[in-house]
Every structure is written in structure tokens, then in C-alpha cells.
N, C-alpha and C positions, 0 to 999 in steps of 0.2 A: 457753708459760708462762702467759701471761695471752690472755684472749678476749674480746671484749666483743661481743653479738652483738642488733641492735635497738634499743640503748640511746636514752634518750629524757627530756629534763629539763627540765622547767619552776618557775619561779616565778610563782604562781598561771595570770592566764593568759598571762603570757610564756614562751615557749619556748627557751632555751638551747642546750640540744641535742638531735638530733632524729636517728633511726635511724642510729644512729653503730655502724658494723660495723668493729671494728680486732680486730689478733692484734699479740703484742711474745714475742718468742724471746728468750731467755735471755743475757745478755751483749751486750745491745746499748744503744744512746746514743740517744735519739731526742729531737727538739725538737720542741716544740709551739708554734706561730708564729700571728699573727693581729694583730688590731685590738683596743682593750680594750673591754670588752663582751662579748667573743664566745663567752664561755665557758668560755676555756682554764685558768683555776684552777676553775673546775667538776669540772672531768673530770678534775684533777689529784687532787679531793677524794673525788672516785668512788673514783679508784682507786686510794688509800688507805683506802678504806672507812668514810671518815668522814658519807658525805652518800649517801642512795641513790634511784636512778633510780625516775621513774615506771614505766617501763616497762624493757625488756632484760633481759640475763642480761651476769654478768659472772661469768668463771671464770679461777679463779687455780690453775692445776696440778691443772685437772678438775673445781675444788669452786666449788659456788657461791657464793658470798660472801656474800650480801644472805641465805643459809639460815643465817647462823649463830647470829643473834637476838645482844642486845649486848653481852652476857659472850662471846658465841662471836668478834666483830667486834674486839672488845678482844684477846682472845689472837692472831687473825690478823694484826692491826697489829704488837702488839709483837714475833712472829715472824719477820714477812717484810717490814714494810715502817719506812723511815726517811724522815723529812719534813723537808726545809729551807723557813722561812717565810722568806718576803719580806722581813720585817721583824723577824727574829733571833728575838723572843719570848725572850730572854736574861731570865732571873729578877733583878733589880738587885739582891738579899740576899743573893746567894750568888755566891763568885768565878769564876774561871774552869774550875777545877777542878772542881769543886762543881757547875756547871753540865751541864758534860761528864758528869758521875759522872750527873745527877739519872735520868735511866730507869731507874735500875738499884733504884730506890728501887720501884719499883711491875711488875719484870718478873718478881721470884721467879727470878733466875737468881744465881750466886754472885759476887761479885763479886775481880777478880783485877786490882789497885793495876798491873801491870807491863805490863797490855794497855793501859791508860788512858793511862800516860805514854807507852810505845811508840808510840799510836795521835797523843798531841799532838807529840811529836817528829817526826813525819813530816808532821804539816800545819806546823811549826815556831812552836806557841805551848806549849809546856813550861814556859817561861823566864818567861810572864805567869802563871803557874798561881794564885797570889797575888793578882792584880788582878781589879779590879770590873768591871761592863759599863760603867761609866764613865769609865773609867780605860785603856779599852783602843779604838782606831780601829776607823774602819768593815769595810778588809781583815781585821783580826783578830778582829773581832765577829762576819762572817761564816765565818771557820776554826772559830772554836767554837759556831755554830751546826751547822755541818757536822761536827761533831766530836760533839756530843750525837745527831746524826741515825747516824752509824756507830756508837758506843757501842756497839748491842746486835747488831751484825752483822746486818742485814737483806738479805734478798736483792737486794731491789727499794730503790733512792732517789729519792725525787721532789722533785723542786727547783722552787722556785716565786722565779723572777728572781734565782737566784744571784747574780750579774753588775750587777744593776740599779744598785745606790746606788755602783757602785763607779767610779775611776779606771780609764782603760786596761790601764797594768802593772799593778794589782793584780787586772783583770779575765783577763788571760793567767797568774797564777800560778794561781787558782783554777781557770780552766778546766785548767791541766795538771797539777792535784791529781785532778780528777775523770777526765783521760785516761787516769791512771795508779788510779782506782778501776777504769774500765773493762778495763784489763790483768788487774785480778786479779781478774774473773770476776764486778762488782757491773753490774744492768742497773739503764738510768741513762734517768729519764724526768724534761724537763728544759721549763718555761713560759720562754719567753725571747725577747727582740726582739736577742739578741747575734748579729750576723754572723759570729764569731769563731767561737761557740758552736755555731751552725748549721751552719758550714764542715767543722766536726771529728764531727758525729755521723753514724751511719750510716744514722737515716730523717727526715724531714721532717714533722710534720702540720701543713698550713695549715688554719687554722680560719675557715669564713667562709659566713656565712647557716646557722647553727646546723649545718657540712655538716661534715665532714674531706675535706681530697685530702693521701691519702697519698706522696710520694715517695721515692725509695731515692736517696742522696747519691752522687752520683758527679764531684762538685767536686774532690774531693780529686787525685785524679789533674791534674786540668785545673785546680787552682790552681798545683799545680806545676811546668805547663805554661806558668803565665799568670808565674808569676814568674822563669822561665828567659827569659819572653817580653821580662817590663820590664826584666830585668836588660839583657837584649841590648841592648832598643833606647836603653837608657842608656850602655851601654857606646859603643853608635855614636853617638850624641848628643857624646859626651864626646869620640871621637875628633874629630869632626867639628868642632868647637866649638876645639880643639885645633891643630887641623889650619890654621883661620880666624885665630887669635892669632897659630899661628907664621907666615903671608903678613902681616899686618899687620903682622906685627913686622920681618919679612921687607923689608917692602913701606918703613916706617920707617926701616931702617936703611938701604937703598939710596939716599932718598929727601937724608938729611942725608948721607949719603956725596958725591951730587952735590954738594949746596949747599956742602960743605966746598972742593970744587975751584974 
């Protein structure tokens, strides 16, 4: 689906990234991991077609990207690709609805009221459709950020710290919002320092000395493995511990038994 072959990016003469060779196959979750500095909302911006390499090629289903000049760069965006920002970029004028709805304003596509609400009933902000961005939390700030990023059905979504600003359990409803985007066939390229996040995608890029080391996830098994592991040794713990109460108690009641004779 996408290729990226050579690629290479500097600000003036600092270097970013630097002959960066990746491929991403269609319906997959990948997380882009590193140190801040390193890049990785660079290459998020790359490949979204908003920012483009000094050097490399990048192809999106064969076609070059960076050939499309910027009316051609603008239709490839709103076709194939949806951006979640760090930092929601929620319009404060318009509510929640209104927010969700805004692409549809600049895509020339038709707009159909019943995909909209269908699409906020299943991230479960319908019910705020009314409210302002300041009127509505930081988990539901990010659902409709992600809710204007799906709007126009894009192949590709790119997330940049989904996760970041948020509590733990509102950091597990979101990521099992986006597992179950990955179910129905959206490929999910994801900047994030979430363990949780990492745990559950199916490639790794480490970002580091402007390099990638790609890895293919194979935790998932062996987390399942690790937690049949603690459950065990909890279980024996508990027996054990159990086991030590009931001789003290044991040991207790023998003890005032004599003393009673």
C-alpha cells in the first residue's frame, strides 16, 4: 500500500530523517516509538502529504505522491488519508457536531446526516452533539477529534499521541475504539510512547539517530503467556499465604487450648 524508499529530512542543516526505507500493507496498526526530537511526527507529516522530503520517493498504491503538485496533494489527502492532532485542533465556534461534520465542507463529497450520527454513536458522543469544545472532557475531546479524522472514510489514519493527554481507562477505551477500526479494514499508523498501544499493534518503528529498526509484534502471544504467568504465581502466592494464616491460626488456637488446661 505505501512505500517509502530513500527518504531523507532536514531542517536547514539539521537532519531528521535520513534514508528511511519502510513498506505498510494494508490493514495493519503500526506504532512509531522514540525519544522527542526524533522525528516521529515528521514522518507522520510525510505521510500525510503535508511536508515533503528532501530527498526519497514515497508511494501510495504505486503513485508517487510528492508528483501531484498542491491541488493534486489536497485531493490525495482528503481521499485517503485522516489525521488525529495531538492537540484536537477542535474549532471553539462550532459544536460538536459541527466539528465532526467540518471536512465535508471543503471535500465536494455529499453529505448523508445518518453516517454522521451512526459514526458518533459508536465512538459514544451523539448525546454531546450540542456541546462546545469547552464544555466537553479531554476523553471526549479526543473521540471527536477522531470522529472528524473518520468523517470522510480515509483509507489510511494517522495519529499523532492519541493517548497522551489522557487517564489510563479513558486511554484503553480509545485504543479499543481504534482495534475495532483495525477490524474493519482502516490501516492505522500511530506516534505514541503507550505501552498499551504498542502491545496491541502489529509492527513497531523505533526511531533513533534519525535511523528506523523496524519490528514485527510478537508480544501478543507472550503477553498472554505472561499473564496466565502472574495470574499463577498469584494464585500460589495466595495459596501460600493462606495456607501460613491457617498454621498460625492453627498454631493459636492449640496454644490457648493448653493455657486453658
Amino acid at each position: 500500500m505505501i512505500k517509502m524508499k530513500n527518504l531523507s529530512f532536514s531542517y536547514g542543516e539539521r537532519t531528521i530523517l535520513e534514508d528511511i526505507n519502510l513498506s505498510i500493507k494494508k490493514n495493519t496498526f503500526i506504532s512509531i516509538m522514540g525519544k522527542s526530537g526524533e522525528g516521529k511526527s515528521t514522518l507522520l507529516y510525510i505521510l500525510g502529504g503535508f511536508i515533503k522530503p528532501n530527498n526519497g520517493s514515497y508511494l501510495f498504491e504505486n503513485k508517487n505522491v510528492f508528483s501531484f503538485g498542491e491541488f493534486g496533494l489536497g485531493k490525495f489527502r482528503k481521499k485517503n488519508i485522516g489525521y488525529l492532532f495531538q492537540d484536537f485542533r477542535l474549532l471553539p465556534f462550532l459544536n460538536v457536531e459541527q466539528n465532526i461534520r467540518f471536512p465535508f465542507y471543503f471535500s465536494g463529497k455529499k453529505y448523508e446526516k445518518y453516517k454522521q450520527q451512526s459514526l458518533m454513536e459508536e465512538l459514544g458522543i451523539w448525546h454531546r452533539r450540542k456541546a462546545y469544545p469547552r464544555e466537553i472532557s479531554g476523553g471526549e475531546a479526543q473521540r471527536v477529534a477522531l470522529g472528524r479524522a473518520l468523517m470522510l472514510e480515509p483509507k489510511v489514519l494517522l495519529l499523532d499521541e492519541p493517548t497522551g493527554n489522557l487517564d489510563e481507562s479513558t486511554e484503553i477505551e480509545i485504543l479499543n475504539i481504534l482495534l475495532s477500526l483495525r477490524k474493519r479494514g482502516f490501516t492505522l499508523v500511530c506516534v505514541t510512547h503507550s505501552h498499551h498501544i504498542r502491545s496491541k499493534s502489529d509492527e513497531i518503528w523505533d526511531l533513533e539517530n534519525q535511523k528506523i529498526i523496524v519490528s514485527r509484534n510478537n508480544s501478543k502471544t507472550k503477553n498472554i503467556r505472561n499473564v496466565k504467568r502472574v495470574a499463577k504465581k498469584a494464585s500460589v502466592s495466595k495459596s501460600k499465604k493462606l495456607t501460613s494464616s491457617k498454621k498460625a491460626l492453627n498454631k493459636g488456637t492449640s496454644t490457648k487450648e493448653k493455657n486453658s488446661k
